[in-house]
DRENVO-155354 format. One line per field, with one value per residue (C-alpha): x, y, z; residue number from 0; residue in three letters. Coordinates in nm, 2 decimals. Layout:
BEGIN
u: c(X, ...)
v: c(Y, ...)
w: c(Z, ...)
lofi: c(NUM, ...)
gugu: c(Ala, ...)
This chain:
BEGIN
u: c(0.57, 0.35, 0.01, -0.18, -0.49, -0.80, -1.13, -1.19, -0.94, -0.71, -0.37, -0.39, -0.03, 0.23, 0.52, 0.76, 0.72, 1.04, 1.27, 1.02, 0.69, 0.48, 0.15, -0.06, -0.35, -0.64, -0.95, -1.28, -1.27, -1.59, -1.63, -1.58, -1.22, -1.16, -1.22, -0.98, -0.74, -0.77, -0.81, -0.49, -0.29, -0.39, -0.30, 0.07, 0.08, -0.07, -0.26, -0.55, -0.50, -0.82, -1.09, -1.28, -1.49, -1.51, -1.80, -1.86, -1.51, -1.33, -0.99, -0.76, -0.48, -0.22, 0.11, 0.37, 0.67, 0.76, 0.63, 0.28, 0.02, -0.27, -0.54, -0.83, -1.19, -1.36, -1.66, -1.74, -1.47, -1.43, -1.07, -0.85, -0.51, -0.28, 0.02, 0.28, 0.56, 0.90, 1.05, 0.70, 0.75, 0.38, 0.36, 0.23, -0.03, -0.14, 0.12, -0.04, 0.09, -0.06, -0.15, -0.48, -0.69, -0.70, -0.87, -0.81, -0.70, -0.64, -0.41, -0.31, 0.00, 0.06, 0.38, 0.58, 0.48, 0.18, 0.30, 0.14, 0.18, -0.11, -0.06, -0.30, -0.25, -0.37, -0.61, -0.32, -0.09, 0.13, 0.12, 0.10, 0.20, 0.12, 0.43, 0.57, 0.64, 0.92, 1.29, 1.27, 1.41, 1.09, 0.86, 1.02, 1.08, 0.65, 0.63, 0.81, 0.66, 0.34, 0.43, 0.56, 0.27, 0.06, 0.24, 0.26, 0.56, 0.96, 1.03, 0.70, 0.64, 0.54, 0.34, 0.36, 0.53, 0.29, 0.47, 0.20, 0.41, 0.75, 0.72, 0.92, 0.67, 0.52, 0.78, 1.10, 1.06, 1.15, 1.49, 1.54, 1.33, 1.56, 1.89, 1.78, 1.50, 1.57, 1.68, 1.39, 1.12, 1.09, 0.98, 0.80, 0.75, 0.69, 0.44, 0.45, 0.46, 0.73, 0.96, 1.25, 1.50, 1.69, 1.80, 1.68, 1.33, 1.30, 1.13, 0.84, 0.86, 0.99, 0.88, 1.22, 1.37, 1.24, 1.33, 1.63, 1.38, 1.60, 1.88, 1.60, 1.42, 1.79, 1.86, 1.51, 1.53, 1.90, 1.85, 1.58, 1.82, 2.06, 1.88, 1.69, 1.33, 1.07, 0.96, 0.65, 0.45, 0.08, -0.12, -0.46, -0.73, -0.45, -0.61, -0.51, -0.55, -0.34, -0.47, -0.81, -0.77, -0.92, -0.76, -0.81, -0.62, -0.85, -0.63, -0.27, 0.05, -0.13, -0.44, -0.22, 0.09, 0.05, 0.34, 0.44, 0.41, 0.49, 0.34, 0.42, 0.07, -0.08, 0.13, -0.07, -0.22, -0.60, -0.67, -1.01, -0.96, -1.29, -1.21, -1.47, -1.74, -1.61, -1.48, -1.16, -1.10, -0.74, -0.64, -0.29, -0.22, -0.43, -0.63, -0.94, -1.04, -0.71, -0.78, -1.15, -1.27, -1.61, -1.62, -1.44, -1.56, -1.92, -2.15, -1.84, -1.69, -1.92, -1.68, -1.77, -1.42, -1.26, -0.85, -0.93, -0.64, -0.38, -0.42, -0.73, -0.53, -0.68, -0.79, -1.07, -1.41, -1.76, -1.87, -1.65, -1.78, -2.13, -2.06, -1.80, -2.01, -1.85, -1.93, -1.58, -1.28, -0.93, -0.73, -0.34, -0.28, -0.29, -0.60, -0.49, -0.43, -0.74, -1.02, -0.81, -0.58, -0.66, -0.84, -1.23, -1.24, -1.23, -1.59, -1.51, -1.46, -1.75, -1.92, -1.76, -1.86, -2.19, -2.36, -2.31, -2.33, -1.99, -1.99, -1.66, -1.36, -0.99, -0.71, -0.35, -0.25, -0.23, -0.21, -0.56, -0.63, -0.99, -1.07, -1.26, -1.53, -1.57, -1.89, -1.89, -1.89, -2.23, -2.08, -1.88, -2.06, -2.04, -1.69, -1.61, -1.89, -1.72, -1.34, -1.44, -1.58, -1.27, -1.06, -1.19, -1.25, -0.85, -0.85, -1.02, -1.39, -1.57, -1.72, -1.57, -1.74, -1.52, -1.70, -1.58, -1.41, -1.38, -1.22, -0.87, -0.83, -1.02, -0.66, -0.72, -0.44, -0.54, -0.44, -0.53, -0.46, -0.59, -0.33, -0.52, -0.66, -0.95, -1.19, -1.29, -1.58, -1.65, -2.00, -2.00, -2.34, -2.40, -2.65, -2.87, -2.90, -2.87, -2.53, -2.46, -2.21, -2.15, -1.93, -1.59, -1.32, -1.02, -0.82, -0.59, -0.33, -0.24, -0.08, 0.01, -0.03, -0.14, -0.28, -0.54, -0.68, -1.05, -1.02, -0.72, -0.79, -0.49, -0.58, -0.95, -1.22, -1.47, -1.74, -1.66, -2.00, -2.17, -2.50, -2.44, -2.63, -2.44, -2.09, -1.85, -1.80, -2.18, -2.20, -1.92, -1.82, -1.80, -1.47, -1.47, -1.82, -1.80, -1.92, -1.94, -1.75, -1.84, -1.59, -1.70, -1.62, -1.72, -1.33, -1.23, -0.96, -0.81, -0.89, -0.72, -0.74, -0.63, -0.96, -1.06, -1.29, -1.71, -1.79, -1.64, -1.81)
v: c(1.42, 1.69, 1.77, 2.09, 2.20, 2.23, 2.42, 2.51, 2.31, 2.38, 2.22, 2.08, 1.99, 1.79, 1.62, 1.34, 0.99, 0.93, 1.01, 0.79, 0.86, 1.20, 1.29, 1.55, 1.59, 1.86, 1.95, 2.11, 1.85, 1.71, 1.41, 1.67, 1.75, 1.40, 1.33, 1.65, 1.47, 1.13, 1.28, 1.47, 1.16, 0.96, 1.23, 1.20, 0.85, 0.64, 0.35, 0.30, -0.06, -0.04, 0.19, 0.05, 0.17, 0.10, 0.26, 0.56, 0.64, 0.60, 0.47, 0.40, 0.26, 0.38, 0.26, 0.40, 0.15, 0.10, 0.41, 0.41, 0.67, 0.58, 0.81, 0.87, 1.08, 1.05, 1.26, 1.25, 1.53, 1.61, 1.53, 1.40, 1.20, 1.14, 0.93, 0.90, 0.65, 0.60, 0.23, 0.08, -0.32, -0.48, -0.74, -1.12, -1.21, -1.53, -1.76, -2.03, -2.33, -2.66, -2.82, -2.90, -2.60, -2.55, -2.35, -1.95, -1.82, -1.46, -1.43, -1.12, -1.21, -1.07, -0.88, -0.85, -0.45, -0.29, -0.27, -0.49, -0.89, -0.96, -1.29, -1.44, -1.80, -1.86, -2.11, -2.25, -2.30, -1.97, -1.65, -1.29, -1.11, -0.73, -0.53, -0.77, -0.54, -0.44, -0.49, -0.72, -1.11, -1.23, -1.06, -1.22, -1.55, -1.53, -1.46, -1.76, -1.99, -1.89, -1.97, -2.29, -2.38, -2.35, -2.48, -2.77, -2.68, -2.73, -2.42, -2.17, -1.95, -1.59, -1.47, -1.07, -0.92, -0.60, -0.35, -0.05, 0.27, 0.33, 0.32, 0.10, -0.08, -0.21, -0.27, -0.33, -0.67, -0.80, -0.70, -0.94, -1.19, -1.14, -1.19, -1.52, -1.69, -1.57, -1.89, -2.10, -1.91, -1.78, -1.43, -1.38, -1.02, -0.69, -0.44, -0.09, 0.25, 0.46, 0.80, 0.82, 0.83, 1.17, 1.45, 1.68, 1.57, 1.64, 1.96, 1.83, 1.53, 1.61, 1.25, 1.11, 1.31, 1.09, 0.75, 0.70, 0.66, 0.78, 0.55, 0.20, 0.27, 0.28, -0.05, -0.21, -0.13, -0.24, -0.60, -0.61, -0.53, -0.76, -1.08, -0.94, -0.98, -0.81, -0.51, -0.30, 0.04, -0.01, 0.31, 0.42, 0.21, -0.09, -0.45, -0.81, -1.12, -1.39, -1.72, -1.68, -1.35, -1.03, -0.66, -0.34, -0.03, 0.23, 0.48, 0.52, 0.82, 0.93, 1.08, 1.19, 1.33, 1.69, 1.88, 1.88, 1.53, 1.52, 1.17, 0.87, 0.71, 0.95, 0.71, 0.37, 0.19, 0.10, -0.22, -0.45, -0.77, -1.03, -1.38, -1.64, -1.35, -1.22, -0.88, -0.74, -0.38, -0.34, 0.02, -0.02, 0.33, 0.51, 0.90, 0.85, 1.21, 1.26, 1.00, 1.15, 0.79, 0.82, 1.13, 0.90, 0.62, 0.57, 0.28, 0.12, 0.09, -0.18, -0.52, -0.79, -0.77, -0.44, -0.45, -0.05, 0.21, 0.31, 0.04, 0.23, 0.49, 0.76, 0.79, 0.66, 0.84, 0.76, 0.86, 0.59, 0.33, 0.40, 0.28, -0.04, -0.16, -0.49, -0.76, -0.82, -0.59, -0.68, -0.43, -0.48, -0.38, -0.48, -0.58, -0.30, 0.00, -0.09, -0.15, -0.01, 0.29, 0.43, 0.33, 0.30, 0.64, 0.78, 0.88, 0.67, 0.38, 0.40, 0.48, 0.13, -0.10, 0.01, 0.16, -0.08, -0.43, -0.56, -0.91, -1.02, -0.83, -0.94, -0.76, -0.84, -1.04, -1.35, -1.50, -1.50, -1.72, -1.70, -1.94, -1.74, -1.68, -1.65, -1.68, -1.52, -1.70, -1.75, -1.54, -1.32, -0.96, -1.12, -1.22, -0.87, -0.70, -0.90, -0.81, -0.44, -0.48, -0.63, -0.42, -0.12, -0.32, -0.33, 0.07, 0.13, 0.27, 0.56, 0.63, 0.65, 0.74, 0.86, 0.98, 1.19, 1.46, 1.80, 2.11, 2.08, 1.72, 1.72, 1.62, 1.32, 1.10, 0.99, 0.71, 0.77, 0.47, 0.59, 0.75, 1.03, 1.36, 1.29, 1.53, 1.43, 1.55, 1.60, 1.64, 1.71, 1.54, 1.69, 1.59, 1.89, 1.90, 2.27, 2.28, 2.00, 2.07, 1.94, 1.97, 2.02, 1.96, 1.83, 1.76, 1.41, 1.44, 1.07, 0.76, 0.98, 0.95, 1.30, 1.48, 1.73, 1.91, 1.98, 2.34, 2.49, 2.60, 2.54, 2.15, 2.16, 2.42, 2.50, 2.65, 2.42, 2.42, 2.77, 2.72, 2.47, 2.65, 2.43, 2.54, 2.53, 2.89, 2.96, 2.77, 2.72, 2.49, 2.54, 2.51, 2.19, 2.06, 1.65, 1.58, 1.26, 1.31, 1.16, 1.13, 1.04, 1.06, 0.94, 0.74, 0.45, 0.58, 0.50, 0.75, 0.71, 0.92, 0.86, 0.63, 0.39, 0.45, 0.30, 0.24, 0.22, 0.11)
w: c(-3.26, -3.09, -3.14, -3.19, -3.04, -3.34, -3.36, -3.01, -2.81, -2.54, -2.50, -2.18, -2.20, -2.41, -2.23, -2.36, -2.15, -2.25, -2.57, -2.82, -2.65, -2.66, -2.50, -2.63, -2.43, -2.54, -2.35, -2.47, -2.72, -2.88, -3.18, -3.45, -3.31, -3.24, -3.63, -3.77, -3.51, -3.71, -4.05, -3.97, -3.83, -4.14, -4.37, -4.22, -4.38, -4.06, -4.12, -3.89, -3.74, -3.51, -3.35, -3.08, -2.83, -2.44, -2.28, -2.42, -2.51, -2.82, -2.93, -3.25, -3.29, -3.58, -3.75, -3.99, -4.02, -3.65, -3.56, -3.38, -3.27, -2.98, -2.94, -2.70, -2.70, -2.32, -2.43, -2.04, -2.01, -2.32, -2.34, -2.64, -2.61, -2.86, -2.79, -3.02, -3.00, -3.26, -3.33, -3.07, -3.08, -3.03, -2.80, -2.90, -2.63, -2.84, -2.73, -2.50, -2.34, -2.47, -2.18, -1.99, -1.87, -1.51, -1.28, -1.31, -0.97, -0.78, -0.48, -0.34, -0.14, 0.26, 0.26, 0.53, 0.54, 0.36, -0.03, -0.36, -0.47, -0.66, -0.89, -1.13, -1.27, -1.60, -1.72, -1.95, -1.59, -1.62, -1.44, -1.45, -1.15, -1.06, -0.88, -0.59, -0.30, -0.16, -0.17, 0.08, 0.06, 0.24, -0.03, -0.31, -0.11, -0.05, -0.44, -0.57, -0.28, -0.41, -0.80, -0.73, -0.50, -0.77, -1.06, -1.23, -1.40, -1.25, -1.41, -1.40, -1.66, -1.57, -1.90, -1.81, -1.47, -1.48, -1.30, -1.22, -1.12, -0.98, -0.59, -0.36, -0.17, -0.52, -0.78, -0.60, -0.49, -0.86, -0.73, -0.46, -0.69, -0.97, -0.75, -0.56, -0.80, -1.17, -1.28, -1.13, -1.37, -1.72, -1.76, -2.10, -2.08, -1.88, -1.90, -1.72, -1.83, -1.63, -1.64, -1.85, -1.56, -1.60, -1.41, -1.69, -1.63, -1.21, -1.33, -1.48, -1.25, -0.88, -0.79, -0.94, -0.70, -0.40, -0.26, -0.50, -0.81, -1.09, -0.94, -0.94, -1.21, -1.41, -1.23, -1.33, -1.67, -1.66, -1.59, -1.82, -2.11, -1.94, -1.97, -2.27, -2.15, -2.38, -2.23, -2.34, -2.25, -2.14, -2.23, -2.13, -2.34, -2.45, -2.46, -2.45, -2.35, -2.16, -2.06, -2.04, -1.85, -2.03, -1.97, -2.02, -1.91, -1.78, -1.65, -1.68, -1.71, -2.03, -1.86, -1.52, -1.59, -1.65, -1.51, -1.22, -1.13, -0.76, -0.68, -0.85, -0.72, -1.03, -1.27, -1.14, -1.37, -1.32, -1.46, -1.53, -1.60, -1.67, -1.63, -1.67, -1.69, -1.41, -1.34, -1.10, -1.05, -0.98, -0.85, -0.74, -0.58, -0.83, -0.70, -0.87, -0.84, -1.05, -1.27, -1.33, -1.31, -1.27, -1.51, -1.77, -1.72, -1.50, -1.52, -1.71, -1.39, -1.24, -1.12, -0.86, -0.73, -0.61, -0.49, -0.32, -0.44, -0.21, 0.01, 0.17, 0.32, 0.00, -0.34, -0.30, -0.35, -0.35, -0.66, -0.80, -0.53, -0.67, -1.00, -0.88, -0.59, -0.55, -0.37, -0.28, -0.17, -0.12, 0.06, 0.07, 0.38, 0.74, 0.93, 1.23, 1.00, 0.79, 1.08, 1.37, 1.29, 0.95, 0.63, 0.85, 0.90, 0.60, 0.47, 0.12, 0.28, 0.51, 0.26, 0.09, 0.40, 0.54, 0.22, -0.06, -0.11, 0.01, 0.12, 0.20, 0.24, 0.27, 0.42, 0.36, 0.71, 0.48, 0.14, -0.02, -0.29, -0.50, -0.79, -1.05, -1.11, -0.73, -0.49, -0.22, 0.17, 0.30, 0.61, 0.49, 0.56, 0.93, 0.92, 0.82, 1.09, 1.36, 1.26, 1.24, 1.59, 1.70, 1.60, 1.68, 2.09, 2.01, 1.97, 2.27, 2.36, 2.25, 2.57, 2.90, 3.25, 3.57, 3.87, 4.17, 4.00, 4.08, 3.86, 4.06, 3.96, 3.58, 3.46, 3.20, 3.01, 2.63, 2.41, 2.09, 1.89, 1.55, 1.26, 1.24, 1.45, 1.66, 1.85, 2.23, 2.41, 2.75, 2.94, 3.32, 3.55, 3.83, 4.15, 4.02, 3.60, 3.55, 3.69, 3.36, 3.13, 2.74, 2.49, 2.63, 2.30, 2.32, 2.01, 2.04, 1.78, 1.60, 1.72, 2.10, 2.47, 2.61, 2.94, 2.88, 3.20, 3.10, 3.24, 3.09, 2.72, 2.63, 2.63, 2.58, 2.40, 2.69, 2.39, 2.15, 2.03, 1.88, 1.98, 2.29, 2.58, 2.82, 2.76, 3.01, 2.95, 3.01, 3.33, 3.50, 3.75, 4.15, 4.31, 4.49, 4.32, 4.29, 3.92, 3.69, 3.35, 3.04, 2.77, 2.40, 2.07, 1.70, 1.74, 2.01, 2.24, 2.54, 2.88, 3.20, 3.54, 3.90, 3.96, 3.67, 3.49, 3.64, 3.28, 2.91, 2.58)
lofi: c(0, 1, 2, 3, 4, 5, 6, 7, 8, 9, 10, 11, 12, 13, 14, 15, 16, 17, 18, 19, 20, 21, 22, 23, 24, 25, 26, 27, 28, 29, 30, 31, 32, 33, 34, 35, 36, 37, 38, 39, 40, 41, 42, 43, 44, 45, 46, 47, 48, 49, 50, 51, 52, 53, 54, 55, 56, 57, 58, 59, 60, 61, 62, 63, 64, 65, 66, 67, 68, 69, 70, 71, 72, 73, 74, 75, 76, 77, 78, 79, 80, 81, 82, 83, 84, 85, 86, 87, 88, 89, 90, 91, 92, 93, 94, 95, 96, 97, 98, 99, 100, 101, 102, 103, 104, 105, 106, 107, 108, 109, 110, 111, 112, 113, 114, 115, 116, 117, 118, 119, 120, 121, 122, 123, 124, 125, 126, 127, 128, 129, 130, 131, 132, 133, 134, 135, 136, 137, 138, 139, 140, 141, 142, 143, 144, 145, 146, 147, 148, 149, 150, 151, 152, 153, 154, 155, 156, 157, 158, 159, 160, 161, 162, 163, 164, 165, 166, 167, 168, 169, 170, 171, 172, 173, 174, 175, 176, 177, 178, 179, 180, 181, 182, 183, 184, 185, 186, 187, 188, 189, 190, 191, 192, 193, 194, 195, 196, 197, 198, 199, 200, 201, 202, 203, 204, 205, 206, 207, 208, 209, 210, 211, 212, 213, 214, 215, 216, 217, 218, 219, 220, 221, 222, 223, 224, 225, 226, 227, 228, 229, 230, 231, 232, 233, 234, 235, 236, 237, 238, 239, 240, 241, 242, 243, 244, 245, 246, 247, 248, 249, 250, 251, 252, 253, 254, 255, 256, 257, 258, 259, 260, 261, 262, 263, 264, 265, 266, 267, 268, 269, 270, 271, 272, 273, 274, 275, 276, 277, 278, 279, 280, 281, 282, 283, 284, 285, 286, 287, 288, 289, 290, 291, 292, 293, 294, 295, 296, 297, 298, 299, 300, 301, 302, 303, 304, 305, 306, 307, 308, 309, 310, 311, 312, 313, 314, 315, 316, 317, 318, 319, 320, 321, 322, 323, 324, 325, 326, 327, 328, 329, 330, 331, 332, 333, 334, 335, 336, 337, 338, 339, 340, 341, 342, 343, 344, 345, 346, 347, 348, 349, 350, 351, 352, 353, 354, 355, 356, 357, 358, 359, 360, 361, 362, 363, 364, 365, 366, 367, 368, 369, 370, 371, 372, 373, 374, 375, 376, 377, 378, 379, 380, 381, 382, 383, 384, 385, 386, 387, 388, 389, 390, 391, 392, 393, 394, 395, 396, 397, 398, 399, 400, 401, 402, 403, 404, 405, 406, 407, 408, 409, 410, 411, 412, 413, 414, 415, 416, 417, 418, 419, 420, 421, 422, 423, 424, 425, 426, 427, 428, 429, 430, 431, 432, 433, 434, 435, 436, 437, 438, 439, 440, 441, 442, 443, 444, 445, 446, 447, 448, 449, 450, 451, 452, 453, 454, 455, 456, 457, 458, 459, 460, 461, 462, 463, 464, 465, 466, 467, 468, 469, 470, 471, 472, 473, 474, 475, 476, 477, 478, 479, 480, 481, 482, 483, 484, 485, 486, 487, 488, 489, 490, 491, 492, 493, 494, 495, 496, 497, 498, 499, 500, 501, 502, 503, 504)
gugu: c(Unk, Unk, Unk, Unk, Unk, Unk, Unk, Unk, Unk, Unk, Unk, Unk, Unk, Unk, Unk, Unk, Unk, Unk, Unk, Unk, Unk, Unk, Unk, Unk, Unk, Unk, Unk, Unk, Unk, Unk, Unk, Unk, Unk, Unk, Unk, Unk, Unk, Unk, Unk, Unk, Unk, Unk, Unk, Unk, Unk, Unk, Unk, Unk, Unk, Unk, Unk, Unk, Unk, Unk, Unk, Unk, Unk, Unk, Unk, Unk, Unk, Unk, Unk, Unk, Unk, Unk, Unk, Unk, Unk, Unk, Unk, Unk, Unk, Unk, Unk, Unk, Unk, Unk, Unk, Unk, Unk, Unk, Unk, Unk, Unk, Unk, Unk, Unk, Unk, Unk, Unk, Unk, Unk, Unk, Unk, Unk, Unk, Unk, Unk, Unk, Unk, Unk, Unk, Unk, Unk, Unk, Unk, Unk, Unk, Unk, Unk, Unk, Unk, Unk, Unk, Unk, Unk, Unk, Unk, Unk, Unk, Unk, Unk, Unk, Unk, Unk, Unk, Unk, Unk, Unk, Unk, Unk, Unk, Unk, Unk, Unk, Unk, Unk, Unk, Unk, Unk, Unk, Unk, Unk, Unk, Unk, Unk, Unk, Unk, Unk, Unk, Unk, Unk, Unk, Unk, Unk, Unk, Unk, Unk, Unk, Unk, Unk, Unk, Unk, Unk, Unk, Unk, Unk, Unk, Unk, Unk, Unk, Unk, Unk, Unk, Unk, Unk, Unk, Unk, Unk, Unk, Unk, Unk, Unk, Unk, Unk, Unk, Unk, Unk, Unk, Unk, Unk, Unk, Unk, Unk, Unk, Unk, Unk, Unk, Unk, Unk, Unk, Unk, Unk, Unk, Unk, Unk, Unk, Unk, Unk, Unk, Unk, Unk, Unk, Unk, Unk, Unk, Unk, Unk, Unk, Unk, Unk, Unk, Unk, Unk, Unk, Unk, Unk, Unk, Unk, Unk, Unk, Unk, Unk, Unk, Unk, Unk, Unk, Unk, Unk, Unk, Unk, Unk, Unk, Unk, Unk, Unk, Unk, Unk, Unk, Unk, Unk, Unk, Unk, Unk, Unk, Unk, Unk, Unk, Unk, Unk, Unk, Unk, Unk, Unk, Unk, Unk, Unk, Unk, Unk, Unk, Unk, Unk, Unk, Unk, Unk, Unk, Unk, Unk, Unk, Unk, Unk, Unk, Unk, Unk, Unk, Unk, Unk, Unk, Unk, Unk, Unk, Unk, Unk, Unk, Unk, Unk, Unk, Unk, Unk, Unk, Unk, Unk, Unk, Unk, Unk, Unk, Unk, Unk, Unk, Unk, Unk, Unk, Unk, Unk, Unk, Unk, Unk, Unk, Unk, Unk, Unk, Unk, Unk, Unk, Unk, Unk, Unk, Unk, Unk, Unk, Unk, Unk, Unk, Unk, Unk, Unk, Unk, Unk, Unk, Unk, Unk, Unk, Unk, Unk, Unk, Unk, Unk, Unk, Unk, Unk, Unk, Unk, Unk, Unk, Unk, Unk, Unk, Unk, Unk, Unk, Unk, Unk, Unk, Unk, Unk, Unk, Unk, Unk, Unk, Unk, Unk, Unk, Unk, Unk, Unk, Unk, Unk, Unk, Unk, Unk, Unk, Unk, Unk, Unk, Unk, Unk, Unk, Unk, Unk, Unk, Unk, Unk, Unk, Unk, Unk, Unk, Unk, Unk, Unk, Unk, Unk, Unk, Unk, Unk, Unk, Unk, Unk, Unk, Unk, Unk, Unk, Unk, Unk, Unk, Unk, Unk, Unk, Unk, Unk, Unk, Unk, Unk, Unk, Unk, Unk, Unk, Unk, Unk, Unk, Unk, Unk, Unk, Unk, Unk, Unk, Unk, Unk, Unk, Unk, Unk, Unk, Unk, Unk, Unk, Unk, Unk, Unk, Unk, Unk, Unk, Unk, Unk, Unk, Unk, Unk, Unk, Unk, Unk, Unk, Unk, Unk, Unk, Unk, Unk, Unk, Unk, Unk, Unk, Unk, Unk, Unk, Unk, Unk, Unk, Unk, Unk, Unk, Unk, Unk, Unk, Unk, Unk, Unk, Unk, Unk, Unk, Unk, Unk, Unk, Unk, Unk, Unk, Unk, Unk, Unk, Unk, Unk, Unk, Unk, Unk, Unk, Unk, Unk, Unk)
């Protein structure tokens, strides 16, 4: 069923999730539209089942028969969604195993690549485990380790597998899991919200074009109707409880997928979860600019534990930071690319580290396992001061000195260690300091070995600087003139000439 824009709406767009599920999504929407909306839905026979409210923003839930309706008002941006589904089972979160309580725990699980294996137990001894990593055998031979580790069961029960978006580093370890383990666990449901796998719908959704998606997603939902595991959509605002562990779905497909959708990362789900009074901010690879988090969502935001999206490499911003400002980060990648090659330099997750009140911070080079709620290590802001340090001593220095060059020789070889572009400058230091140059640029490109010679501008800008009075191309060098060269940037890198170097930090 689709929607039509009222008063002075505008239909942002309207696409089918799959062949029972429609999102209408309206902008320039305000609490009087909202209300026609509802008035409207009731008059086509819906019940109202719930309204409730999370932060400022408003949702209802609505049934007719086995047909459903979900809408949403996020008065931040003024934005109304209306998601209507045909023949929608409701899952039954209330089952509970009647055992002891034990301890709720978190463990975000190293993979043998960067990807997502996050696995809560319950406090009633079962799990629920978000996406699993790739289609690797040693990803899904870490994930069942990991159950059974912590089980006290022969045969652990996995309350929800939470699958949140269709890419190959998160979702696709169920398949090796399924082959080797799936008789040594019960599966009780699964929760995700992905394409309806068709060649028809590439147009609006060139993602399922990449990576074989159409061809996996077909084969994940296949073996789910195989062994008849309960299966269910998660929509933007959903609720429920399992074990002790409280979630809510801040951002999913239903706020992201407007037409085109060339990136499956706009599909992730953003989860909180609260356990023991304690709050987790799970981002999978979620663009929060995309997802207009903060806009949608702002003080609401605030968790002690943050899992950053996209494994650090993007997506994040600090506007959202602002609001989470955790005291704990887990990042789901490795401890090079985070603190050596990629995530540091971003100005987000500077912004993360050094501006906020982060206290520890976990990357993915091995299993991490918190107990909630979770405190902290005395250390931990040092722990994660001293790992940046040595990481980045890993990458190299950003300052080199080499004396007893002259223009014919200036010829330089760079490492630059880093996954992205960095800028090098040069300064020349001569006996007598008017002769002093600064601000040669050279441009390393990522993850390369290069020569630059310092006086060709084809490797190196000599007037790099507008207002730098001490150019190269101002001054000029001597032929023959002996000078001391100082090489710097904002990046560690490696420099290496005919002499080594009299001094690096």
């Amino acid at each position: 069923m689709k929607f039509s824009p009222l008063m002075n709406e505008t239909l942002d767009f309207c696409s089918p999730q799959n062949e029972n599920v429609w999102v209408s999504a309206f902008t320039d929407s305000n609490i009087d539209s909202y209300t026609s909306h509802i008035n409207d839905i009731i008059s086509l026979g819906f019940k109202q089942e719930k309204s409730y409210s999370l932060s400022e923003n408003s949702f209802s839930f609505f049934k007719k028969g086995t047909d459903t309706i979900r809408t949403a008002f996020y008065p931040g941006t003024k934005e109304i969604r209306i998601i209507h589904t045909k023949d929608e089972i409701i899952p039954d979160f209330t089952a509970k195993e009647s055992r002891d309580s034990c301890d709720i725990l978190f463990t975000q699980i190293h993979l043998e690549d960067y990807g997502l294996s996050d696995v809560f137990r319950t406090d009633d001894g079962r799990f629920i485990i978000l996406d699993g990593g790739w289609e690797f055998e040693p990803d899904a031979d870490k994930l069942i380790n990991l159950i059974k580790e912590q089980s006290e069961d022969k045969k652990p029960i996995i309350a929800a597998w939470i699958m949140t978006h269709p890419h190959l580093d998160h979702y696709r370890a169920f398949f090796e899991f399924y082959r080797k383990y799936k008789d040594d666990v019960i599966i009780e449901k699964f929760l995700y919200n992905f394409p309806e796998a068709k060649e028809e719908n590439i147009e609006a959704i060139p993602a399922l074009a990449r990576n074989e998606e159409i061809e996996n997603i077909l084969k994940f939902e296949g073996i789910l109707k195989k062994e008849g595991y309960p299966s269910f959509m998660l929509h933007s605002g959903d609720v429920f409880d399992i074990g002790g562990l409280h979630f809510e779905v801040l951002s999913s497909p239903d706020d992201t997928m407007k037409p085109p959708v060339e990136d499956f990362n706009l599909y992730s789900l953003i989860l909180k979860v609260t356990a023991n009074s304690q709050t987790l901010l799970l981002c999978a690879d979620a663009y929060f600019k995309e997802a207009k988090l903060s806009e949608r969502w702002g003080k609401y935001l605030k968790s002690d534990i943050l899992q950053i999206p996209h494994h650090g490499f993007c997506g994040g911003r600090e506007a959202e930071y602002d609001f989470i400002d955790p005291s704990v980060c887990f990042a789901p990648t490795s401890e090079a690319i985070d603190f050596m090659k990629w995530n540091i330099y971003s100005s987000y997750n500077k912004h993360l580290i050094y501006n906020l009140n982060v206290i520890d911070y976990f990357t993915g080079k091995e299993n991490i396992t918190i107990k909630l709620p979770y405190t902290p290590r005395k250390y931990g802001r040092k722990i994660l001061e001293d790992k940046i340090s040595e990481c980045q001593r890993m990458a190299g220095s950003k300052c080199w000195y080499f004396d007893g060059v002259t223009k014919e020789d200036a010829i330089f070889t760079f490492i630059n260690t880093a996954m992205v572009n960095i800028p090098v400058y040069a300064d020349l230091y001569f006996e007598t300091p008017e002769k002093s140059v600064v601000a040669i640029k050279s441009d390393l490109k990522a993850m390369t070995r290069s020569k630059k010679n310092l006086f060709d501008i084809a490797d190196a800008d000599p007037d790099a600087l507008y207002f730098n009075r001490k150019s190269l191309s101002k001054i000029g060098v001597e032929d023959g003139a002996e000078f001391a060269v100082k090489l710097y940037s904002d990046y560690p890198f490696i420099a290496i000439w005919k002499k080594e170097a009299i001094y690096h930090s």
